[in-house]
C-alpha positions as CSV (number, residue, x, y, z in Angstrom):
1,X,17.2,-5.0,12.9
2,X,19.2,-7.8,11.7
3,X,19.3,-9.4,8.1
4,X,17.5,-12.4,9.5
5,X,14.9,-10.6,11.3
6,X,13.9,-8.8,8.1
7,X,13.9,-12.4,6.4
8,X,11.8,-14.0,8.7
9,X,9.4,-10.8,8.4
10,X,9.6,-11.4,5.1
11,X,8.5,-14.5,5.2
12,X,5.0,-14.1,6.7
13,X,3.5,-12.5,3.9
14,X,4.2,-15.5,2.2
15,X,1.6,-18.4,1.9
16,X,2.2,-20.3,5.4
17,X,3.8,-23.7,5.3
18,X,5.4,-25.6,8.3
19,X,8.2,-23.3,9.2
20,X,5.2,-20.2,9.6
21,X,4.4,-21.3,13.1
22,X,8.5,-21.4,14.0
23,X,8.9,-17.8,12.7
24,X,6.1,-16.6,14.2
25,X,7.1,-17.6,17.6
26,X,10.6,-16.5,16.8
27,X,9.3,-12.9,16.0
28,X,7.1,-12.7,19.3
29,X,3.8,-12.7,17.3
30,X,0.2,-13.9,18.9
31,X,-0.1,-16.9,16.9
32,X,0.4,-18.3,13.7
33,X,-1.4,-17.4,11.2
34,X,-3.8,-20.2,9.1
35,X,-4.1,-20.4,5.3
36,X,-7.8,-18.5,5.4
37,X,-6.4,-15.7,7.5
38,X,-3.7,-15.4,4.7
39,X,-5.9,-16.0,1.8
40,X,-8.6,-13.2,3.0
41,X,-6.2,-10.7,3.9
42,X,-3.0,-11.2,1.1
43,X,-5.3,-12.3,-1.8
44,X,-8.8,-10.9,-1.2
45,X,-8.1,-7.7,0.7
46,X,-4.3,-6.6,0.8
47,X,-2.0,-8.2,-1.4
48,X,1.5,-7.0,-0.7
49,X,3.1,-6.1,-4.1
50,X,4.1,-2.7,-4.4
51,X,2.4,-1.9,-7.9
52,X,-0.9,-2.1,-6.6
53,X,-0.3,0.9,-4.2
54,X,2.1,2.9,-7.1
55,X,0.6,1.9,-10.2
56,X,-1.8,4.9,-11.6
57,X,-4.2,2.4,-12.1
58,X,-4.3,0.2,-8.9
59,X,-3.5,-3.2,-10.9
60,X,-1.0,-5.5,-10.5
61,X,2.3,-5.2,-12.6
62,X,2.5,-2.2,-15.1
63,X,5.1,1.0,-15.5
64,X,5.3,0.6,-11.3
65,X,6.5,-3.2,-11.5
66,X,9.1,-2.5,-14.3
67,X,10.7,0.6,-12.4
68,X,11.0,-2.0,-9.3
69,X,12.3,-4.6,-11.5
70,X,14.9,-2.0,-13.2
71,X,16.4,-1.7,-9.2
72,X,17.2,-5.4,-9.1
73,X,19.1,-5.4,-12.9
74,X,20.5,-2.1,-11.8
75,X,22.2,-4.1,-9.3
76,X,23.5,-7.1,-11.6
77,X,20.4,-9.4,-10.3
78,X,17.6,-11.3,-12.4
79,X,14.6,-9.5,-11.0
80,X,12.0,-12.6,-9.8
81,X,8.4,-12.9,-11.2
82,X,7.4,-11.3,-8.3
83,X,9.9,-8.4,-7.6
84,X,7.6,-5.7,-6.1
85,X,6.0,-8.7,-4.1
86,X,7.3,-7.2,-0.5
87,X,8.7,-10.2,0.7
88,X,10.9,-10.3,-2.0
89,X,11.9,-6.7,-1.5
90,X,12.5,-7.3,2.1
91,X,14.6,-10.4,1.6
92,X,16.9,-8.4,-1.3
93,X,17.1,-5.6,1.6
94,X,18.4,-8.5,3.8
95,X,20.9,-9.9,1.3
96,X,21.9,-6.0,0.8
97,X,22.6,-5.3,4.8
98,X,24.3,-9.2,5.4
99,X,28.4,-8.6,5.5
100,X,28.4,-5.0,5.8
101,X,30.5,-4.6,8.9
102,X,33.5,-6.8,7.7
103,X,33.4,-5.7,4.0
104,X,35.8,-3.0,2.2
105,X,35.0,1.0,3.1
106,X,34.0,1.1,-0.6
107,X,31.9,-2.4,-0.9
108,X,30.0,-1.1,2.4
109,X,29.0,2.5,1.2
110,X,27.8,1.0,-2.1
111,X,25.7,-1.4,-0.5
112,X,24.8,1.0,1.8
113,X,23.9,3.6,-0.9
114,X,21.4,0.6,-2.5
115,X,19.9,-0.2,0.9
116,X,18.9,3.3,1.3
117,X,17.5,3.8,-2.4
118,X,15.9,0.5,-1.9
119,X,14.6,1.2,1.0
120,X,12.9,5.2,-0.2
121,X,12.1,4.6,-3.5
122,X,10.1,0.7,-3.6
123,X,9.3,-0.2,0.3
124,X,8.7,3.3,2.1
125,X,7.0,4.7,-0.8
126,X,4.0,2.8,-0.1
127,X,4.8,0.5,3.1
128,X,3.4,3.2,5.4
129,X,-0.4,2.9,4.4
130,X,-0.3,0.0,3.4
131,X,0.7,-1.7,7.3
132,X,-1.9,0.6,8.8
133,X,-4.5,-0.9,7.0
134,X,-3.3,-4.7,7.6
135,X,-3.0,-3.3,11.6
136,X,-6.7,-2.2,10.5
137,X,-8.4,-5.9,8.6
138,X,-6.0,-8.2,9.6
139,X,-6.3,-11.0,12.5
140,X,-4.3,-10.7,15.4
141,X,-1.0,-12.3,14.2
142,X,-0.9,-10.0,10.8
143,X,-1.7,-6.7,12.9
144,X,1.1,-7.6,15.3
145,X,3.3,-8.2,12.2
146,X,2.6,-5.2,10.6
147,X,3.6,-2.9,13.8
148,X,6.7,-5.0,13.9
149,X,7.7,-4.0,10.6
150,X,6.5,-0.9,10.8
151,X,8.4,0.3,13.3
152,X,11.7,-1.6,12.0
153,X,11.1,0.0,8.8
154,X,11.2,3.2,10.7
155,X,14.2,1.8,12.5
156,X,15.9,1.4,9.4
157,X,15.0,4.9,7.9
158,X,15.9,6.7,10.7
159,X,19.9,5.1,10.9
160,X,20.1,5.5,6.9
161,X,18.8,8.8,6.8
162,X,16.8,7.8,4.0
163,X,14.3,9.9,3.0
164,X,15.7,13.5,1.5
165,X,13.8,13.5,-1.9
166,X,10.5,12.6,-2.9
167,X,10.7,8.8,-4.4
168,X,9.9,8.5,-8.6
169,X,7.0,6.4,-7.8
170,X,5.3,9.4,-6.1
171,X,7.2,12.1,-8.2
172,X,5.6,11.1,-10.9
173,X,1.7,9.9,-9.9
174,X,-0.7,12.3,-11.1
175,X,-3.7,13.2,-8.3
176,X,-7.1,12.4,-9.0
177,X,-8.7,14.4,-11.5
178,X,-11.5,17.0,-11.1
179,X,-15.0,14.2,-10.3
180,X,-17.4,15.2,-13.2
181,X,-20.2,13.0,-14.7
182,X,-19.0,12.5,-18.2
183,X,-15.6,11.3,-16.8
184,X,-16.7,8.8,-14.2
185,X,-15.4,5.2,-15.3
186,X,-11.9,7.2,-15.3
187,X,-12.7,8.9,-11.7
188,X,-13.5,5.3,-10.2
189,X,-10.0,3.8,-12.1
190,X,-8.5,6.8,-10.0
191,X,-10.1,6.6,-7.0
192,X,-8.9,2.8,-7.0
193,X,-5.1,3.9,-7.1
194,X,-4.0,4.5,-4.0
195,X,-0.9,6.4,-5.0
196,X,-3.2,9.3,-6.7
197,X,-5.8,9.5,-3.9
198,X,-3.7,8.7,-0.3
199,X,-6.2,5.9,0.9
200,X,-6.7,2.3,0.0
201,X,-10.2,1.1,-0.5
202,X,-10.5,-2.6,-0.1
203,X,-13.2,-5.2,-1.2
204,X,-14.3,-5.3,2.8
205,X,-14.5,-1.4,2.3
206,X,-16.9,-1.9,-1.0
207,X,-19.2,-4.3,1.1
208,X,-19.2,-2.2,4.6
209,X,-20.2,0.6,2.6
210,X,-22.7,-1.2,0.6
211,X,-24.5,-2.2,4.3
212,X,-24.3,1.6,5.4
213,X,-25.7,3.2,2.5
214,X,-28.2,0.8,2.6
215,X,-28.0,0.1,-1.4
216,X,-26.9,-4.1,-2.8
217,X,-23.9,-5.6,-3.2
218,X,-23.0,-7.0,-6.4
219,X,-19.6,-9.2,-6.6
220,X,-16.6,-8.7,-9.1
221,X,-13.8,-6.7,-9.1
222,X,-13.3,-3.5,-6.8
223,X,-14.4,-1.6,-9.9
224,X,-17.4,-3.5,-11.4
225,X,-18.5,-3.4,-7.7
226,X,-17.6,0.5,-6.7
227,X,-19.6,1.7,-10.1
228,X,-22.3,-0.5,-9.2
229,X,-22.8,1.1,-6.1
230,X,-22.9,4.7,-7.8
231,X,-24.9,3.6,-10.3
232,X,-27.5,3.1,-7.4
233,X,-27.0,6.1,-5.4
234,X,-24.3,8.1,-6.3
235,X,-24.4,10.8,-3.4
236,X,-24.5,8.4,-0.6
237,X,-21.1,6.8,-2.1
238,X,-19.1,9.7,-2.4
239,X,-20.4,10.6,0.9
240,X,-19.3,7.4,2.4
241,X,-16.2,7.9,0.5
242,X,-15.2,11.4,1.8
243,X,-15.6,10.1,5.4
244,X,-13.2,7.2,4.6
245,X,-10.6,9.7,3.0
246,X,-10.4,11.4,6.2
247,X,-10.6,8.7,8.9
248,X,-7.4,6.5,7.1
249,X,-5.3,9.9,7.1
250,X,-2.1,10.0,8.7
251,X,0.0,12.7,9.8
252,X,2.8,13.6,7.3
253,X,6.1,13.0,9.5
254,X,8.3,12.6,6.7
255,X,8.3,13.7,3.2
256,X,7.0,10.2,1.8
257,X,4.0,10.8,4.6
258,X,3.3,14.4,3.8
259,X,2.9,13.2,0.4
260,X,0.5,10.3,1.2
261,X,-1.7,13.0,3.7
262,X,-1.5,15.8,0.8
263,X,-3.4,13.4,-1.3
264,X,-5.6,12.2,0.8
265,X,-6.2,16.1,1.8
266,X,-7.2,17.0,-1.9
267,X,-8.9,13.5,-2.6
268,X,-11.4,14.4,0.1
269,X,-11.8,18.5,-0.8
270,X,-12.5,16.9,-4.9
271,X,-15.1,14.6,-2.7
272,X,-16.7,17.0,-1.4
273,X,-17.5,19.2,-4.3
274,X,-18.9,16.3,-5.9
275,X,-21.1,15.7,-3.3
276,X,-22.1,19.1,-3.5
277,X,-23.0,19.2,-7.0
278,X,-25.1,16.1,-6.5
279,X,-27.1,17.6,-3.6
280,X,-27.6,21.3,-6.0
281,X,-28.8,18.9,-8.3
282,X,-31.1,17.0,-6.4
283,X,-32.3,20.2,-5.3
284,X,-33.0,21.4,-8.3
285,X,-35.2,18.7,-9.6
């Protein structure tokens, strides 16, 4: 795919403006997308920065944000407020790819050497999951966006040979911890961080959950909201979450993949024996 095409993918996971509907037509897509479809799904749901999905904790910013910012002053650049905001990593892979077929032997393989470390360790590291569950809770014009740079991602990783070793974002993410009682504000943080559990549970998740278990819906943060919903029946939630585990896996193709389904593999089995332990001790009341 060409630097431009990356750029204008790029730029719809930005807030739309008057160039949105151009680009979107340009890229093929259903429709353009409106501000409330961008709002609900980028800011509400799925916001596209890269710490959220390799941050231990699931939050914004952190030890994630500052290893993406190192790449950009590793490459002589000012890293932007928003440097793990996937836009902006796009458009840097962009600026990385223009000029490579007229520049010097020695200018091209560096560049190509920080396309493909760019590409492994801060967008494929977490890109993956993260587009299947915008093809998932997005409208029309985001799904068809997110197969589109899915499958140029792919594209891209396939001609750059990119994947050998396991990014430091994942190398380095510990797996959730054994569930016990005494430990649960700490099991929640966890199960909130998608790197150390292989899913992504979104604020839609909390409140289709809440209607299926049959138990109220308080509003706040994912957090305040999941531990509200334990607090009023614990079994049903980790029942409801052990059945989400294992319908959002994927197949491990890859070595970035295989890590994602591993997780997601052990965060279910670690579900389950919770759930266990909650029915023996129902049944022993």
């Amino acid at each position: 795919m060409t630097p431009d095409a990356f750029r204008a993918l790029a730029v719809m996971c930005e807030p739309p403006d008057e160039s949105t509907a151009i680009i979107a037509d340009v890229l093929g897509l259903p429709s353009p997308p409106t501000p409330e479809e961008y709002t609900d799904l980028f800011v509400m749901q799925l916001s596209p920065y890269a710490s959220i999905y390799l941050g231990v904790e699931g939050m914004l910013g952190g030890e994630a944000r500052d290893r993406v910012a190192g790449f950009w002053r590793a490459l002589g650049i000012t890293p932007p407020s928003d440097a793990d905001h996937l836009a902006a990593l796009l458009g840097l892979y962009a600026t990385l790819s223009d000029g490579l077929d007229s520049e010097h032997a020695t200018t091209r393989a560096q560049r190509d050497h920080a396309r493909r470390a760019l590409l492994c360790e801060h967008v494929l590291s977490w890109a993956p999951p993260y587009l299947h569950r915008v093809r998932e809770v997005g409208p029309p014009a985001y799904q068809a966006w997110a197969r589109m740079l899915d499958s140029a991602l792919e594209t891209e990783r396939a001609d750059l040979d990119a994947i050998a070793d396991l990014p430091l974002h994942l190398r380095e993410a510990p797996e959730l911890p054994q569930i016990e009682a005494d430990t649960l504000d700490e099991t929640l943080v966890a199960i909130l961080s998608p790197v150390r559990v292989g899913f992504i549970l979104t604020k839609r998740d909390l409140t289709v959950m809440a209607r299926q278990i049959g138990v109220g819906l308080r509003q706040g943060e994912r957090k305040f909201i999941l531990r509200s919903l334990v607090d009023q029946d614990p079994l049903a939630v980790f029942q409801w979450l052990k059945g989400e585990v294992r319908r959002q896996r994927q197949p491990g193709s890859d070595t970035i993949r295989q890590f994602w389904h591993d997780r997601n593999q052990r965060t279910e089995q670690l579900l389950g024996e919770m759930c266990h332990a909650l029915e023996q001790a129902a049944s022993n009341v």
